[in-house]
Phi, psi and omega in degrees: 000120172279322177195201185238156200244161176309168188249133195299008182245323185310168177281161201225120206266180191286303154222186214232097170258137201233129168260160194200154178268142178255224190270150171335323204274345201269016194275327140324340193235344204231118186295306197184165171259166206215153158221120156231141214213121151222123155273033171193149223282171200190136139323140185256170213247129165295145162200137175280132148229119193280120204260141222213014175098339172279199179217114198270169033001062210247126144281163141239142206242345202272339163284127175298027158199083194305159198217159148236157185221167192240139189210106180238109193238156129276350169241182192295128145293129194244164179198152175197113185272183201162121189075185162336119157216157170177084183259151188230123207211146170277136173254081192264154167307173180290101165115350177330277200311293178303333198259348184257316200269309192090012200280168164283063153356286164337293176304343215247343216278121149066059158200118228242112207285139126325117201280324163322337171259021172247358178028057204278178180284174201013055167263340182310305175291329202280312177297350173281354189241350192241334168249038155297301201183078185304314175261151353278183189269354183305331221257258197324337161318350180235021159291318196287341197258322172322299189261009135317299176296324178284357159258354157287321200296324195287324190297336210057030164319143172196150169299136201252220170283312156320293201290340191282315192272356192300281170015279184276326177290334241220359174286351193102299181299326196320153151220133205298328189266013200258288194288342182288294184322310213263324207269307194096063165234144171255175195308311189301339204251347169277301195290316160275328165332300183272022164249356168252351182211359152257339178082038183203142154264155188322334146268336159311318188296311178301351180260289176343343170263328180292318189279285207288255222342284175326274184331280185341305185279315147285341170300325179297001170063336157298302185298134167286173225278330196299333185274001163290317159328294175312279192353287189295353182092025161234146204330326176181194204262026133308287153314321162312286205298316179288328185283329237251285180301341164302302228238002174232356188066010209191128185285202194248003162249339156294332143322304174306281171323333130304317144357281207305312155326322203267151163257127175199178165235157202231148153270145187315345191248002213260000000 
């Protein structure tokens, strides 16, 4: 079982997003697959992907010429549907992408790739298989994990010092010379590190963390917003409310409050 689907009684949103865990072994490299779905025609609709150090796969499947893209951002991304959708995506980890593939991180960061021009291995067979007979999208999820996995395998992947360090980089809390001390890393060897296999420095990355830390927590609808601030490590809900709209376009009650609205399902990390 990957996950549980909207229940046929829920309000049924403009679209329809599903998030689903992928296999155990692949969970170093990979948060999770997504479906996103609208069967009727809609005003169009905004959705953001917020970037958190990772990396996307998004096929769309819903044109009479399906395409897949690599979408590696350090900044907000905008995307806006309308008619019909029906897309389908991999959510690779901070380091995810490198650890499976071997790609140049660097080359791919905020400019969005044809997946076809990556010439990764079996995606040919595979994108031949999932738009043969594309729906539903749900049915192909455990093709992405064959071949994630027969491709950790081809890599030898194993969790190195990046998946060891994800944690502490990705609480939100960090201090940087805190985790340099404690690891037996120096600043140069931290800093290439993520910059060869995530494309962020250690503090980008750790304010990227803050803003998912942060989302997360509004979304539980409870905790107020000044104590989500302390919570995420910024000096106070001032300071919270300006970096939160850089990097989301939305204060942090506007956020919420759209949330809130929505039906959708989430993974526990996400």
């Amino acid at each position: 079982m990957y996950s549980r689907p909207l229940t046929p009684d829920s309000p049924r949103p403009a679209v329809a997003l599903m998030h689903y865990a992928p296999a155990m072994a692949l969970l170093p490299w990979i948060q999770s697959y997504w479906v996103l779905e609208q069967t009727f025609s809609a005003l169009p609709t905004p959705q953001k992907l917020h970037p958190d150090g990772g990396v996307s796969l998004i096929l769309d499947l819903a044109s009479a010429a399906p395409q897949a893209t690599l979408v590696a951002s350090s900044r907000l991304v905008y995307q806006s549907f309308s008619g019909p959708v029906s897309r389908l995506g991999i959510r690779f980890q901070p380091g995810g992408l490198v650890a499976l593939f071997g790609l140049d991180i660097q080359e791919l960061m905020d400019t969005p790739i044809p997946v076809a021009d990556l010439s990764l291995p079996g995606w040919d067979r595979l994108f031949a298989c999932i738009t043969d007979a594309p729906w539903p999208l749900v049915r192909h999820l455990p093709l992405l994990d064959n071949w994630l996995l027969l491709q950790a395998r081809a890599q030898q992947a194993a969790p190195g010092t990046l998946q060891r360090l994800l944690p502490w980089l990705l609480t939100g809390r960090l201090d940087i010379n805190t985790l340099i001390s404690t690891q037996g890393l120096s600043r140069r060897t931290l800093e290439r590190l993520l910059r060869d296999q995530v494309g962020l420095a250690p503090a980008q990355l750790n304010r990227l963390g803050q803003i998912k830390r942060a989302r997360n927590l509004l979304i539980g609808g409870v905790q107020p917003v000044s104590s989500i601030a302390l919570d995420c490590g910024f000096h106070d809900q001032a300071h919270f409310t300006h970096h939160f709209r850089r990097h989301t376009d939305e204060t942090p009650g506007a956020y919420r409050k759209r949330k809130l609205t929505q039906i959708y399902n989430r993974p526990p990390d996400s």
